[in-house]
TIVO-2410 file (N, C-alpha, C; in nm, 3 decimals):
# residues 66
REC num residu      c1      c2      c3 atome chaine
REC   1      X  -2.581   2.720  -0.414     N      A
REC   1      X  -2.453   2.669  -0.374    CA      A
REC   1      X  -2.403   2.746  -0.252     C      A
REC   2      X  -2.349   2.661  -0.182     N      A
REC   2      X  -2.323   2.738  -0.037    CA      A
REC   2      X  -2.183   2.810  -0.079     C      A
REC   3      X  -2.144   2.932   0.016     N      A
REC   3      X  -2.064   3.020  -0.024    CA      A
REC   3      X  -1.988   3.065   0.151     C      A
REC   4      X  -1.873   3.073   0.161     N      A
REC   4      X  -1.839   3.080   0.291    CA      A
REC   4      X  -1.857   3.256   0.297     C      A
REC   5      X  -1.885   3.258   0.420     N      A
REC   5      X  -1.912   3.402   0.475    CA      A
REC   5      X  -1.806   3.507   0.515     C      A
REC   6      X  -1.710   3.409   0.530     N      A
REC   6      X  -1.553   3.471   0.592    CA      A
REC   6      X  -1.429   3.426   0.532     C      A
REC   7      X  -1.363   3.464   0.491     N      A
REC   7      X  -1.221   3.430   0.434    CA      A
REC   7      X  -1.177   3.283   0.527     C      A
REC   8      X  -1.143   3.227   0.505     N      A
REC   8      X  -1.022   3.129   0.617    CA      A
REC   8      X  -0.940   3.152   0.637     C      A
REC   9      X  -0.901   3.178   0.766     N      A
REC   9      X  -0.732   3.199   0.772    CA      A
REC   9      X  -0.621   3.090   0.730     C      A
REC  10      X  -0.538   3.117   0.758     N      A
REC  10      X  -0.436   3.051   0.750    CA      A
REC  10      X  -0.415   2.945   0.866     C      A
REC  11      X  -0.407   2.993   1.005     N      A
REC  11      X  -0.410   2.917   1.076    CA      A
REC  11      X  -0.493   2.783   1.040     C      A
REC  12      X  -0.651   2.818   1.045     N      A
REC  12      X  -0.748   2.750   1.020    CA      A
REC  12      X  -0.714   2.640   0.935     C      A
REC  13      X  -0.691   2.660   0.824     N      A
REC  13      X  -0.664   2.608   0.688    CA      A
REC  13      X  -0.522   2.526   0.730     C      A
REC  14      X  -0.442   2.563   0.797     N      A
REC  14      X  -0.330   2.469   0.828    CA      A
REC  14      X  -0.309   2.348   0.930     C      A
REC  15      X  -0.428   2.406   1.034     N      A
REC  15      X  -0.527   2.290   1.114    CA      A
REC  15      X  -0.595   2.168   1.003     C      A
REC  16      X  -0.654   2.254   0.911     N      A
REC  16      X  -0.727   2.160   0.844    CA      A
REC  16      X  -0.660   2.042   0.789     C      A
REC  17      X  -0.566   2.064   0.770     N      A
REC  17      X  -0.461   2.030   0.647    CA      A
REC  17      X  -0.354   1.935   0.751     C      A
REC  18      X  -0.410   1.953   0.892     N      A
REC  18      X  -0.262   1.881   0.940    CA      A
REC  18      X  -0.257   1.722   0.894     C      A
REC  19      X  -0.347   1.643   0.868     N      A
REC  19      X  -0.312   1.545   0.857    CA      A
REC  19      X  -0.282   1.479   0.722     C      A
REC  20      X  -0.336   1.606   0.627     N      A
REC  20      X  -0.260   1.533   0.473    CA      A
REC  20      X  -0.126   1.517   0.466     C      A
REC  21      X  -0.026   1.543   0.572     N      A
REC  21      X   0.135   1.552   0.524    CA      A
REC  21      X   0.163   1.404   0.575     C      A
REC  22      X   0.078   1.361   0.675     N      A
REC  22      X   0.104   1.211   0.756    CA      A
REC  22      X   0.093   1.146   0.603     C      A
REC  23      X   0.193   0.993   0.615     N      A
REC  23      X   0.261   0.934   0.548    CA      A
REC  23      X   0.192   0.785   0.522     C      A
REC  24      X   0.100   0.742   0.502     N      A
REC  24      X   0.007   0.626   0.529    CA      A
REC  24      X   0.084   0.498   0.436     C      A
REC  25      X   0.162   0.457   0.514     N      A
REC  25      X   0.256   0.281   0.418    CA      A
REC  25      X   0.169   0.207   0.428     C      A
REC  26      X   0.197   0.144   0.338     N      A
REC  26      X   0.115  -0.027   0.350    CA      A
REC  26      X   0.145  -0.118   0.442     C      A
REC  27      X   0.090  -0.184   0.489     N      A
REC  27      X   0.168  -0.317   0.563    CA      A
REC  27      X   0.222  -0.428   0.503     C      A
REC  28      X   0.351  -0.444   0.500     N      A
REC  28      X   0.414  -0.508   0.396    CA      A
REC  28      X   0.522  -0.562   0.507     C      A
REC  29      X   0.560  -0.725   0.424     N      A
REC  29      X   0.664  -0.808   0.503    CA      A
REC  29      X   0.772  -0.850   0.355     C      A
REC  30      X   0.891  -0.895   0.388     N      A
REC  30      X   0.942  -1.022   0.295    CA      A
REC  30      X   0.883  -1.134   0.289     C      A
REC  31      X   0.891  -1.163   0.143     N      A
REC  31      X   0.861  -1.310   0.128    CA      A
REC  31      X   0.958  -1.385   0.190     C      A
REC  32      X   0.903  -1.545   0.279     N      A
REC  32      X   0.953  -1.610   0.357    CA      A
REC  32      X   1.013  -1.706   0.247     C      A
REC  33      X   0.975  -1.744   0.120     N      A
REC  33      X   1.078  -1.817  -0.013    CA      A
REC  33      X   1.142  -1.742  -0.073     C      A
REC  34      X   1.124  -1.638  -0.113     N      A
REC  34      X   1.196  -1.576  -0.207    CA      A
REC  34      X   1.266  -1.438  -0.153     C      A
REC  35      X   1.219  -1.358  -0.103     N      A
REC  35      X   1.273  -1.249   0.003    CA      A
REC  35      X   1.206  -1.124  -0.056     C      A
REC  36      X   1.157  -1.164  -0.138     N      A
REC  36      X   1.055  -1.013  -0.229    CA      A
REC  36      X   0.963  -0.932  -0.112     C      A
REC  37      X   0.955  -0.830  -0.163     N      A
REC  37      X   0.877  -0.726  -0.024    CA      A
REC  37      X   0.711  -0.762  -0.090     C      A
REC  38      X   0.619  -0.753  -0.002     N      A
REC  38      X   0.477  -0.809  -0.030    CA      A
REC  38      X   0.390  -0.763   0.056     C      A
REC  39      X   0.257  -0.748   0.023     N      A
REC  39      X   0.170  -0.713   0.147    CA      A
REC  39      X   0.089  -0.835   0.226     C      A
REC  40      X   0.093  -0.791   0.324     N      A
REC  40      X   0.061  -0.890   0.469    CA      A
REC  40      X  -0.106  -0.923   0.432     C      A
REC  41      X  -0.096  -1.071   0.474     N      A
REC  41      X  -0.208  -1.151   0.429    CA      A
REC  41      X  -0.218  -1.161   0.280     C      A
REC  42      X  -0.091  -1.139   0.149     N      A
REC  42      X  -0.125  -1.177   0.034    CA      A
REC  42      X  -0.026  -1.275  -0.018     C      A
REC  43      X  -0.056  -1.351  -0.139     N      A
REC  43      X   0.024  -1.376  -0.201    CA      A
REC  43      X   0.114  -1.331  -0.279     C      A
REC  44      X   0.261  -1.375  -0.240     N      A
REC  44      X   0.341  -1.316  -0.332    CA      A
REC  44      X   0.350  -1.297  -0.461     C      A
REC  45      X   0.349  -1.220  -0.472     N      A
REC  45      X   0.348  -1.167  -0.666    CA      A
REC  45      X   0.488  -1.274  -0.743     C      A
REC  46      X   0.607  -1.308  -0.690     N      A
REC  46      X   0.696  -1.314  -0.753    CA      A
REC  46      X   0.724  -1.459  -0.736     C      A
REC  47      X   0.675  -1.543  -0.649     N      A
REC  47      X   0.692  -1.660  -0.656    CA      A
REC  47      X   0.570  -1.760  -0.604     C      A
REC  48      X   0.417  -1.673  -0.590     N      A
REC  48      X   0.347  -1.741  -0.540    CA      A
REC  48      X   0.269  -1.845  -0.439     C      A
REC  49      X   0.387  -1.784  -0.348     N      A
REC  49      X   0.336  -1.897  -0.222    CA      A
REC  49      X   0.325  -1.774  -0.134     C      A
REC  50      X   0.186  -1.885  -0.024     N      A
REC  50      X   0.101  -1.776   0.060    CA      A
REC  50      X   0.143  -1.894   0.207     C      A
REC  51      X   0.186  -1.846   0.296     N      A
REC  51      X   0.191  -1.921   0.420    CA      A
REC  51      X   0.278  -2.039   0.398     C      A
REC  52      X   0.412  -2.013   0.315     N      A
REC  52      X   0.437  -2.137   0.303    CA      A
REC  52      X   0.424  -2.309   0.223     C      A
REC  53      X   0.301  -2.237   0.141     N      A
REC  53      X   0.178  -2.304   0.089    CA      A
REC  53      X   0.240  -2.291  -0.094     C      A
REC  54      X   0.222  -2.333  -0.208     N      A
REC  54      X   0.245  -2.277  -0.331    CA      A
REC  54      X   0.135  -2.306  -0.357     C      A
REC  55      X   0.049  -2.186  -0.388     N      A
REC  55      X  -0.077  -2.133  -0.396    CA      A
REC  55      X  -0.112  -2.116  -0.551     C      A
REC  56      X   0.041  -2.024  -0.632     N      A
REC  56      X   0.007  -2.015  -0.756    CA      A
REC  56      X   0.128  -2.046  -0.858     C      A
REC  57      X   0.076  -2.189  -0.935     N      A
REC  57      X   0.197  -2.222  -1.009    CA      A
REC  57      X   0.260  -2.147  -1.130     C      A
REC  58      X   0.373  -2.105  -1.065     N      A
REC  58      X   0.496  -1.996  -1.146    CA      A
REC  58      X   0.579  -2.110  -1.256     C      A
REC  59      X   0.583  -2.075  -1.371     N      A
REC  59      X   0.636  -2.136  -1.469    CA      A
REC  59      X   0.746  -2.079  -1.512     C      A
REC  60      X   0.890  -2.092  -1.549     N      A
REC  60      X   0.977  -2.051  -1.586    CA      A
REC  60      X   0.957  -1.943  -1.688     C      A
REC  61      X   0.869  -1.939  -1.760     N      A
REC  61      X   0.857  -1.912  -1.900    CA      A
REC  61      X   0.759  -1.744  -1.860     C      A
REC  62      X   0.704  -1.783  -1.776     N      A
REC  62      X   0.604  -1.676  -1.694    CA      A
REC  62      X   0.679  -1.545  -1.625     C      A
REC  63      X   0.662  -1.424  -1.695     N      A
REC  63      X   0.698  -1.351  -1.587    CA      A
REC  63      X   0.635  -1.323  -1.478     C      A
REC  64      X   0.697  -1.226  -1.355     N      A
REC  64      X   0.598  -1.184  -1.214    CA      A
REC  64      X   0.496  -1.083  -1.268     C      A
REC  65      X   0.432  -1.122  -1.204     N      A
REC  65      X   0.291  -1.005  -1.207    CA      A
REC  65      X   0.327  -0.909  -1.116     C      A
REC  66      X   0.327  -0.797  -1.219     N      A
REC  66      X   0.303  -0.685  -1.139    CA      A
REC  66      X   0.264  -0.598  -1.090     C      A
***
């Protein structure tokens, strides 16, 4: 098993590390029927229409998928 030869500093180690604090969101819009927040290129979870389109039939009785 490999074994490091030298301590790491701090510096080093805080270089390493710079980009785990960046914040990575989803790409997400409102639904254009219902106004629910959703991700881009999917169907809405809460009322099922994709482009305008009703893609997946929501039944009263049905809750949203979540």
């Amino acid at each position: 098993m490999a074994v490091p030869k030298k301590r790491t500093s701090k510096r080093r180690k805080g270089m390493r590390r710079a980009h785990d604090a960046l914040k990575i969101t989803a790409a997400s819009e409102f639904c254009e029927n219902c106004g629910e927040l959703k991700l881009l290129h999917r169907v809405c979870g809460s009322c099922g229409v994709y482009r305008g389109v009703q893609v997946i039939a929501q039944s009263a009785a049905e809750p949203a998928a979540e």
